[in-house]
C-alpha positions as CSV (number, residue, x, y, z in Angstrom):
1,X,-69.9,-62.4,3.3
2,X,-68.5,-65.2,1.1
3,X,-71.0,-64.6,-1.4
4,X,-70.2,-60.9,-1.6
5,X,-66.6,-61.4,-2.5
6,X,-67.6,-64.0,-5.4
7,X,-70.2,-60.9,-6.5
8,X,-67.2,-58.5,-6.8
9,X,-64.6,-61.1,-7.9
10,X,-67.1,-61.3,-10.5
11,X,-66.9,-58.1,-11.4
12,X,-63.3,-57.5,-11.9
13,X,-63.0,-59.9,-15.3
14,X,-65.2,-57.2,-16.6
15,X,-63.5,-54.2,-15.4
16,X,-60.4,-55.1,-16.5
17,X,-60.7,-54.3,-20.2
18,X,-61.9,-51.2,-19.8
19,X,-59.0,-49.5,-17.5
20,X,-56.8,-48.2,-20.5
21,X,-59.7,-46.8,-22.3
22,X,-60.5,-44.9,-18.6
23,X,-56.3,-44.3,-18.5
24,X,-56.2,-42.4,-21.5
25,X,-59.6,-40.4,-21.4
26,X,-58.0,-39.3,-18.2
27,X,-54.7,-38.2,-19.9
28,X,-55.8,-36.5,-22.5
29,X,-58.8,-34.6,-20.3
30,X,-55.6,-33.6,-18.0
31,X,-54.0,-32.5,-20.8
32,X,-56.0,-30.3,-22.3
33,X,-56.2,-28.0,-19.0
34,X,-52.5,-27.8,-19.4
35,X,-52.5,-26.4,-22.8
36,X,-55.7,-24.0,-22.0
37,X,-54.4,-23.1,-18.7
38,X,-51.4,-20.5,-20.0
39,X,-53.2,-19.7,-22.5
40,X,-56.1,-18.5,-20.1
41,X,-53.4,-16.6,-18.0
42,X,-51.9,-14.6,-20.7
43,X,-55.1,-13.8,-22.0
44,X,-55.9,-12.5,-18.7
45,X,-52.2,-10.7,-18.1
46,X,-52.8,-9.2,-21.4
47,X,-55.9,-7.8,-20.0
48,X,-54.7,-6.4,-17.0
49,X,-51.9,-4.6,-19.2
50,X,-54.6,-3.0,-20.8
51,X,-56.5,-1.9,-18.5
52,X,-53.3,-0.8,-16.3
53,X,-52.2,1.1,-19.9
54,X,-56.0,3.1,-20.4
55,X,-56.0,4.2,-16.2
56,X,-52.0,5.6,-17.3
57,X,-53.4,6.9,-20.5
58,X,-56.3,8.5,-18.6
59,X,-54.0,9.7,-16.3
60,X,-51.4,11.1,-18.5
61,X,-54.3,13.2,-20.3
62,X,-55.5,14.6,-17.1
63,X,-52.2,15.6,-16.2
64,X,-51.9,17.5,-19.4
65,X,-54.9,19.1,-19.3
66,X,-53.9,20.5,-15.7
67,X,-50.5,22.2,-17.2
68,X,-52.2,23.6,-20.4
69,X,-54.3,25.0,-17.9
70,X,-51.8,26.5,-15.5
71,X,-50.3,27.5,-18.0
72,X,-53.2,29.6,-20.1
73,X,-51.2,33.0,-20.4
74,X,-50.4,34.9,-23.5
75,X,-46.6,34.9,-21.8
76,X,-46.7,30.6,-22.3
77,X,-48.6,30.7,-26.1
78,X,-45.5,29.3,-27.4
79,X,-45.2,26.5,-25.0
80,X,-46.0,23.0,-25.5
81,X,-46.7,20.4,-23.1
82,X,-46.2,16.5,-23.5
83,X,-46.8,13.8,-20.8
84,X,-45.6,10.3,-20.4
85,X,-46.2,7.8,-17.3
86,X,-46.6,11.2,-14.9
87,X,-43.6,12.8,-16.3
88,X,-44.4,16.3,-17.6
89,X,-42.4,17.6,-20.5
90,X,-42.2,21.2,-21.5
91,X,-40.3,22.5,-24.9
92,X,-41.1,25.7,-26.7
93,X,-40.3,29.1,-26.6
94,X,-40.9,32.2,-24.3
95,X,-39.2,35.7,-25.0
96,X,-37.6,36.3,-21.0
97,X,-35.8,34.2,-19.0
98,X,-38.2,34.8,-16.2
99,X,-40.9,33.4,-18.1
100,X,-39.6,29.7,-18.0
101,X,-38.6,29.5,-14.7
102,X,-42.4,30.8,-14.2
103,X,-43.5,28.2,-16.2
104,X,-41.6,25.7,-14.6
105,X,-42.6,26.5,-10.8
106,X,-46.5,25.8,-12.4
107,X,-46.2,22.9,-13.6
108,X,-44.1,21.6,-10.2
109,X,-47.1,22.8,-8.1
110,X,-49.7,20.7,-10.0
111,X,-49.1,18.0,-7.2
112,X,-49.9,14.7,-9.3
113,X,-47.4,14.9,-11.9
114,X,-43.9,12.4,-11.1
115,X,-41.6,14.6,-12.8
116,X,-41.0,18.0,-14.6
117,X,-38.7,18.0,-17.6
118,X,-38.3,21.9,-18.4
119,X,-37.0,22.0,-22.3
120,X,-38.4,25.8,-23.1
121,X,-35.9,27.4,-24.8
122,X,-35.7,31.6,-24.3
123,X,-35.9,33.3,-27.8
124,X,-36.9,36.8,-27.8
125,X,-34.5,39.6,-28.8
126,X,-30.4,38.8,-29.7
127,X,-28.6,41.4,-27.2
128,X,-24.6,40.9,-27.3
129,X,-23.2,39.8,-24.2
130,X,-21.1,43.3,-24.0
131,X,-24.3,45.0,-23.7
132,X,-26.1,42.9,-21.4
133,X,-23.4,43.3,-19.1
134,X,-23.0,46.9,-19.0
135,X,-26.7,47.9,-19.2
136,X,-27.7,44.8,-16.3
137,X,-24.5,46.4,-14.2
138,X,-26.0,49.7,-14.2
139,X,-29.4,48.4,-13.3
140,X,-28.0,46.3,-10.2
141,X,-25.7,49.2,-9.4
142,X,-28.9,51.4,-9.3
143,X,-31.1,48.7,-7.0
144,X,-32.4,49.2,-3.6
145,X,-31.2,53.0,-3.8
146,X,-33.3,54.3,-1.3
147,X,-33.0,51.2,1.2
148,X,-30.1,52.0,2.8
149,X,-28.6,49.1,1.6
150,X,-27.0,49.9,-1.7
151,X,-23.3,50.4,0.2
152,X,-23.4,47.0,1.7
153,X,-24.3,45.4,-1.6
154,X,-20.8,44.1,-3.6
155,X,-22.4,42.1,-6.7
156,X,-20.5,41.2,-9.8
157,X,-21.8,39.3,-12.9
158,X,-20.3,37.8,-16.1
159,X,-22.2,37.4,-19.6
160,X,-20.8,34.6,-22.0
161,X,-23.7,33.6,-24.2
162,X,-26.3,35.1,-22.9
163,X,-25.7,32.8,-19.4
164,X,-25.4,35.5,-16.5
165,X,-23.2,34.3,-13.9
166,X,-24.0,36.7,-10.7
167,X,-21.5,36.6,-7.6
168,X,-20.5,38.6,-5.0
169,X,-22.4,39.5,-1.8
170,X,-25.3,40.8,-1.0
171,X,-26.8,42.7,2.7
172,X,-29.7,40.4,2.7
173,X,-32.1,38.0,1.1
174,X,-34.3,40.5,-0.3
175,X,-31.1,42.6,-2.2
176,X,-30.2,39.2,-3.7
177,X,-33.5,38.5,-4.9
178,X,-33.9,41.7,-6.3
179,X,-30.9,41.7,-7.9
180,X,-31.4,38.1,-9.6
181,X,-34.8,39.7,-11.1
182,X,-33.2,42.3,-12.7
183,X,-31.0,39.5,-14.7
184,X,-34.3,37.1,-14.9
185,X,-36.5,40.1,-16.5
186,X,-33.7,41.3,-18.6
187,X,-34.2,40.5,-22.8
188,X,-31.2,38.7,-24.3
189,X,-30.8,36.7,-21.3
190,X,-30.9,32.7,-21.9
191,X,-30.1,31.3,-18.0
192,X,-29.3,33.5,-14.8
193,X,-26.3,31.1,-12.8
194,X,-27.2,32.9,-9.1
195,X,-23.8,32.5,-6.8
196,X,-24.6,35.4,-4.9
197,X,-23.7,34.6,-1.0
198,X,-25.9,36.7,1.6
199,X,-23.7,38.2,4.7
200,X,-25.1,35.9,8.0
201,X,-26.8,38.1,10.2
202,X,-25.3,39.6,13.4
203,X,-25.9,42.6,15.7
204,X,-22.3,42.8,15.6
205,X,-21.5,43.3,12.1
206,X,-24.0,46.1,11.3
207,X,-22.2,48.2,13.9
208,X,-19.9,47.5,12.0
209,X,-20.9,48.1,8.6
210,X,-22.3,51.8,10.2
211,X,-19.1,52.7,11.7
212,X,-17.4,51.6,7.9
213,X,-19.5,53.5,6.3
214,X,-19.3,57.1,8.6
215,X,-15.5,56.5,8.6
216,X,-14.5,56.4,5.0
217,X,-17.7,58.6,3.7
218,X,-17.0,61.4,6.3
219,X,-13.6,61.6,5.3
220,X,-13.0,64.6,2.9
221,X,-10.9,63.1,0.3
222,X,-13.6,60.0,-0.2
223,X,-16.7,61.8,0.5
224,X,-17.5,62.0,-3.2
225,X,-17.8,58.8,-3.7
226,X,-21.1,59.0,-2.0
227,X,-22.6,61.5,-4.6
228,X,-23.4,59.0,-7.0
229,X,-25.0,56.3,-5.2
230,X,-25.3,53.6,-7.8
231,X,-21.2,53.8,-7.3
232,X,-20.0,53.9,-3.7
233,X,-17.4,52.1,-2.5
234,X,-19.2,48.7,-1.5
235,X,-18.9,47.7,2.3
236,X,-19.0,44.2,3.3
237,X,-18.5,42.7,6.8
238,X,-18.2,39.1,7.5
239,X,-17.7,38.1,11.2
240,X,-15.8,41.5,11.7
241,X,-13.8,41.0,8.4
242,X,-14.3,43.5,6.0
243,X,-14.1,43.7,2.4
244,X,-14.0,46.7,0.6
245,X,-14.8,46.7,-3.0
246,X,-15.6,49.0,-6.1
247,X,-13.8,51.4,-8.6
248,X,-11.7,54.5,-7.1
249,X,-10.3,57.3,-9.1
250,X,-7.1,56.7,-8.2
251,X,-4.6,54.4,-6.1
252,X,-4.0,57.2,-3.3
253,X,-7.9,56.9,-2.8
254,X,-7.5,52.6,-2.8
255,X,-4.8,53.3,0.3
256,X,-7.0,55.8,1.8
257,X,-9.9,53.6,2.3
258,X,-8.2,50.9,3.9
259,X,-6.5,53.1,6.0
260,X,-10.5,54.4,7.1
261,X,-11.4,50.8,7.6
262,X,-8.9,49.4,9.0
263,X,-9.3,52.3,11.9
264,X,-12.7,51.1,13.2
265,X,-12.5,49.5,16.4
266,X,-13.0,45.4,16.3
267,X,-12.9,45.0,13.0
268,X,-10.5,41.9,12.4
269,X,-8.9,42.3,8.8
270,X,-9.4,44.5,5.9
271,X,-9.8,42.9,2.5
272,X,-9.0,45.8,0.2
273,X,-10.5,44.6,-3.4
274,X,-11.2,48.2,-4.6
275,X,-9.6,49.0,-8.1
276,X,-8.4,52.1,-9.7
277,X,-10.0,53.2,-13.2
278,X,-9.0,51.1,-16.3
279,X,-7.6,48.4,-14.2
280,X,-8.4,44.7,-14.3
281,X,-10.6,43.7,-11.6
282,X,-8.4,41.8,-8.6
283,X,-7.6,38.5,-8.1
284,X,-8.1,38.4,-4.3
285,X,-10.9,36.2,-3.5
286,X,-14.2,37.7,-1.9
287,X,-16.7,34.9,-0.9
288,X,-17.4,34.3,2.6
289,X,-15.4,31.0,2.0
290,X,-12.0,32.7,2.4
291,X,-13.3,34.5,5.3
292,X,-12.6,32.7,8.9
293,X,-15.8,32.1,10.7
């Protein structure tokens, strides 16, 4: 054993000079993989931002592809369509309001796309807002004849700028829907604003609206009002309130109408909103708001 240690003891003299050439090989080998090492893993960052940007790319392309082809219609051949990370954009033209809200419920359904930005803008013909509103009144006055309906149908609209702002009340769903198509499909119109409230439903209130109805249209003196039927006097019942609405010839005609409605049995209160001819249109409110429930 004694002659081992002398062997090694030996040994160490010799090892001894060459421990800061080992030292320094040892640094600078160390410190080479710290300089290539964030080098290495920007390199590879770099290349997963690639390939993360060509799958988004691809993706983007398909997407537009998709929308050019829900959209392929003579209707859209003015309509453009740009994507970015998922988000569709649409700008462009069409010539009816109806037409970009089309456009716009195709490209929500294609199911992959994040977002839809809808920038079409409506051209077609200039109509003045005067006679958008009197021709679109007539139409809606003339709607659902034949339905039964057209009484128990009270809806107003405003035109500033094209922008039809419809209110008012409607019997059901499918009145109010009709109604808002008329404005949609009608050229010169830029947006359609729909505030239109549908009366709830209840057993109770059309045997109400029927008993309105036979009560002032039976009566002599307002029975004429029913001979053009795109101008009754408009019926609506809320929870047994009633509002009455429409143009009347004259006041005594107004008084009489309230006094017919206010005669049916269970009816609650009578809103009287009819107006004489060439008078401004009332202040009293209408919506189902103001209406107890």
């Amino acid at each position: 054993m004694k002659i081992k240690f002398v062997a090694y003891d030996s040994l160490l003299p010799r090892a001894l000079p060459l421990l800061p050439q080992l030292f320094w090989t040892t640094a600078v080998f160390l410190l080479a993989i710290a300089l290539t090492a964030p080098r290495a893993g920007v390199a590879l960052a770099q290349a997963t931002l690639a390939s993360h940007d060509g799958a988004a790319s691809a993706a983007d392309s398909q997407l537009q592809a998709d929308a050019l082809k829900a959209l392929k219609n003579s209707r859209f051949k003015n309509v453009q369509v740009s994507v970015v990370n998922g988000v569709i954009t649409l700008t462009g033209t069409v010539n009816i309001y109806a037409d970009k809200e089309e456009a716009d419920s195709k490209a929500h359904h294609i199911k992959a796309a994040a977002a839809i930005r809808n920038q079409i803008q409506v051209a077609g013909p200039t109509v003045s807002d005067a006679e958008i509103y009197k021709k679109l009144s007539d139409q809606i006055a003339w709607d659902r004849i034949g339905y039964g309906t057209t009484p128990f149908n009270a809806i107003d609209i405003q035109v500033k700028n094209g922008v039809v702002l419809m209110t008012g009340h409607a019997y059901g769903p499918v009145d109010k829907d009709s109604a808002v198509a008329l404005a949609k499909y009608f050229k010169g119109v830029k947006d359609v604003i729909d505030e239109i409230e549908v009366d709830p439903v209840s057993s109770f209130d059309d045997q109400t609206r029927r008993a309105e109805y036979y009560s002032i249209y039976s009566y002599s003196a307002l029975s004429k009002y029913g001979a053009d039927p795109a101008k009754p006097i408009r019926i609506t019942v809320i929870n047994g309130t009633v509002i009455l609405s429409g143009v009347v010839d004259n006041k005594t005609d107004k008084d009489l109408a309230y006094i017919r409605a206010s005669s049916v049995p269970n009816v609650f209160k009578v809103i009287n909103n009819l107006r004489v001819a060439g008078q401004a249109p009332s202040t009293e409110p209408t919506s189902s708001s103001s209406v107890s429930k």
